[in-house]
N, C-alpha and C positions, 0 to 999 in steps of 0.2 A: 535369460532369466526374467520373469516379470514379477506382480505384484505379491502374486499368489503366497500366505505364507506357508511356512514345512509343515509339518502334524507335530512337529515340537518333540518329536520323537531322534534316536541316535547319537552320535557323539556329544551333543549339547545336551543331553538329557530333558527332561520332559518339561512343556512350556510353564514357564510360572506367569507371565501372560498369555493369555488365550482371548483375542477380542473376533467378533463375528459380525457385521451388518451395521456399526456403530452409528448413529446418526445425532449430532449436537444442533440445537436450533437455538435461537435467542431471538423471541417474536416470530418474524416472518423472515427472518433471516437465517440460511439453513449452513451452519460453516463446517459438516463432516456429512455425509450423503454414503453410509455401507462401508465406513472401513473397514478393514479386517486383518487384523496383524498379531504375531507370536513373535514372545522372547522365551528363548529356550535360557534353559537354566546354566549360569554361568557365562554369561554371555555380556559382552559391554555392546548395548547398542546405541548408536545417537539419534535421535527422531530431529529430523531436518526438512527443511521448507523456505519457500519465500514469506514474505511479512502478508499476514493474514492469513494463512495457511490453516490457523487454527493448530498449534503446537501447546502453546501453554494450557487448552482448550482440551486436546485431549490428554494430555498429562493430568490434568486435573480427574479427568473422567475416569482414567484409568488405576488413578489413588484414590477412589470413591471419595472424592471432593465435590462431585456433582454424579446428577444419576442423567442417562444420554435420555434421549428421545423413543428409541427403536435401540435393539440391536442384543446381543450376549456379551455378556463378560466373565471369565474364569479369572481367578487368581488364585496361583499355587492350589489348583486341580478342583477350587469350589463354585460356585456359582453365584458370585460376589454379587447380584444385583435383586437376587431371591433372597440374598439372607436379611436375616432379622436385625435392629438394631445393634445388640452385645454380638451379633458375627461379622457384624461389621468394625465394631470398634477391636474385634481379636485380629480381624483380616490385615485393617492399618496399624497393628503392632508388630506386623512383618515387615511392614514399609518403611524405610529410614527416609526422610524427605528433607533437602540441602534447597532450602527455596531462594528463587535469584534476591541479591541483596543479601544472606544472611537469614533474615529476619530473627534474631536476636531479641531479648527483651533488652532494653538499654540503662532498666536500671537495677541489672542485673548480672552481677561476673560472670566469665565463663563459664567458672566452676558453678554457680547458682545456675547457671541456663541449664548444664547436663542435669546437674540434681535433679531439678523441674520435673525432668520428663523422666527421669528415675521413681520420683517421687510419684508420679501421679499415672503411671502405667506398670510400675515391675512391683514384685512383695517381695524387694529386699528389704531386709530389716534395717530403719532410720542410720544406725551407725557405719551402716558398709556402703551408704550411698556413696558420702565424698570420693572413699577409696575407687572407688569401682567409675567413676566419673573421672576422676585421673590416670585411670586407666583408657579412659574412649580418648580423653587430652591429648593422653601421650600416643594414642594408635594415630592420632590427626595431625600427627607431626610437628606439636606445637609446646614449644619448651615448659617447665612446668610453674616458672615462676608467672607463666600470661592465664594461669587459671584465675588470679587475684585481680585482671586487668578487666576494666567494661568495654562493651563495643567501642566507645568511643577512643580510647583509650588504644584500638589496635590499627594494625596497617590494615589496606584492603585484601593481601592477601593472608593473615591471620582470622581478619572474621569469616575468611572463605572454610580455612581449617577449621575456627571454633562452632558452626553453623554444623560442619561437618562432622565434629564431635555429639553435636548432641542427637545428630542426625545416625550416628551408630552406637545411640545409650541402650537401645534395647533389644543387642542384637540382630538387625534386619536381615533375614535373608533376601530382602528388593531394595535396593540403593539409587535412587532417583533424584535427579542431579537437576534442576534450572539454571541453564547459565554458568555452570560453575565458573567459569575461567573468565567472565566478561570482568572487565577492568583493571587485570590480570597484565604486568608487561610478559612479553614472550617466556621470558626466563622460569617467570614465574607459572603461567600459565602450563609448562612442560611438565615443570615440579610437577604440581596437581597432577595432574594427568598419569604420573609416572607411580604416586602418591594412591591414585584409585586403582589402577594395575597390580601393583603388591596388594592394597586390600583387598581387590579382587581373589589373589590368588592364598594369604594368608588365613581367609575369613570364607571363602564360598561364595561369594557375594555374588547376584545379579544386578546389573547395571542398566537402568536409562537413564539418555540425560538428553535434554536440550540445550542445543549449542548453535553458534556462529562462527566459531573457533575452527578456521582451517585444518590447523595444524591438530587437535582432537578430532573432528572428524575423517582425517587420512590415517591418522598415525596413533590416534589413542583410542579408535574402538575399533570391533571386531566384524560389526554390520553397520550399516547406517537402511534406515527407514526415511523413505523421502514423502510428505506430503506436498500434494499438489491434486488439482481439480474435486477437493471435497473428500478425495481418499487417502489411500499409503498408494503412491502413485507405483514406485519400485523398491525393494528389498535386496540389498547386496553388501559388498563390501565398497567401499568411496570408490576404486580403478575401477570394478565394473558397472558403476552408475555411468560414468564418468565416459564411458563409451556407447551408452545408449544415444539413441534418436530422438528420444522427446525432446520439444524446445524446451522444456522447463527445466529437464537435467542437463541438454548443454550450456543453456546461460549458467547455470547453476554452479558445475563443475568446471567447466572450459574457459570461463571467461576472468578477464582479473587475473589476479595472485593465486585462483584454486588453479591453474594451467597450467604452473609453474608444479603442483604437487601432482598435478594429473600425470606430466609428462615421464615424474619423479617417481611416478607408482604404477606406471603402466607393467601390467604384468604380473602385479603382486598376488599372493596368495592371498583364497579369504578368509576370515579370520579363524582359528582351526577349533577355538571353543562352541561358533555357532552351527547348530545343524540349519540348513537350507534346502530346499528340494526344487531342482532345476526342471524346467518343466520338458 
């Protein structure tokens, strides 16, 4: 299997990313050169790389948080980089975005964070916001008395949940994760993981996330996307990256504690939500 990705068509149903020829520059420094990669719908994928790889770079690009150099972008079947202003701001009201750290306002409760973005993206009417914010609360697994509690005020992995509340106030069909699990003990980090699996499956949700987290990328997504040399270098499930020849996916996968998961998953099936097209 190489880079190439599927037509986003078949079991996964149809790509709600669609990226073609990507290319991100900053100056004279070019750090994505033609990427090209699809998430089919329903799908948890991880996008992973070495440091500098340009991850958060193109997560960004692909939330129309920046527009690329070169290249196409679809989201959920439009042409995200032709539209107009107001179709850009409907396109990222599909997108629920879990940015690393939280990012939280801090002087602002939970429940004031989801209102927030209740308030200044959906037309519910004023008095059904709270309600309907304590309901994203309680879908993010997080008791209801910590709606009255400020960032400061929580554990690291509760502002991972309330980050992730406010990040499903308005419905998203695309759920895009940075980081979720970084500072995360094990324990905790699984929860999560276990946490976006049920929302995945109770809500529809598609998934990307950028991680370091071993144990998410074997065991809590369905594909992993690997950057390396400026592109999506391979597309699989972690056991069959995990067997390629590039130097970049053996250090990558084989060496260390991922060995340990490599040796653990050798064989496994790939993940059965995503469609893939073997070449």
């Amino acid at each position: 299997m190489d880079a190439r990705p599927s037509d986003g068509q078949g079991q996964g149903g149809d790509a709600v990313i669609r990226a073609r020829g990507l290319v991100n520059r900053f100056g004279a420094t070019t750090v994505h050169e033609g990427v090209d990669l699809d998430l089919p719908r329903g799908c948890i994928m991880a996008l992973v790389g070495g440091s500098g790889s340009g991850k958060s770079v193109l997560l960004r690009t692909l939330t129309l948080l920046r527009d690329p150099q070169a290249g196409s972008l679809q989201l959920f079947g439009e042409d995200a980089l032709a539209a107009d202003a107001a179709q850009r701001t409907r396109l990222r009201t599909r997108i629920g975005v879990l940015f690393q750290g939280g990012a939280l306002f801090s002087g602002l409760s939970v429940l004031e964070n989801v209102v927030l973005a209740l308030h200044e993206h959906s037309s519910l009417q004023a008095g059904l916001l709270p309600e309907v914010a304590m309901l994203k609360i309680g879908l993010a697994g997080l008791p209801a008395d910590a709606a009255h509690k400020y960032p400061a005020e929580l554990s690291g992995g509760m502002v991972k949940r309330a980050a992730l509340a406010r990040a499903l106030a308005l419905d998203p069909e695309l759920l895009v994760l940075d980081e979720p699990t970084s500072g995360l003990d094990p324990v905790g980090a699984a929860a999560f993981d276990q946490l976006i699996a049920q929302l995945r499956e109770l809500l529809g949700l598609t998934v990307l996330q950028v991680t370091h987290d071993l144990d998410s990328i074997w065991h809590g997504s369905d594909v992993v996307a690997f950057l390396a040399r400026k592109q999506v270098l391979a597309v699989g499930s972690a056991a069959e990256l995990a067997e390629r020849d590039e130097p970049e996916l053996r250090e990558y996968f084989r060496d260390g504690r991922s060995a340990v998961f490599w040796r653990s998953a050798r064989g496994a099936a790939p993940g059965a939500l995503c469609s893939r097209q073997n070449p």
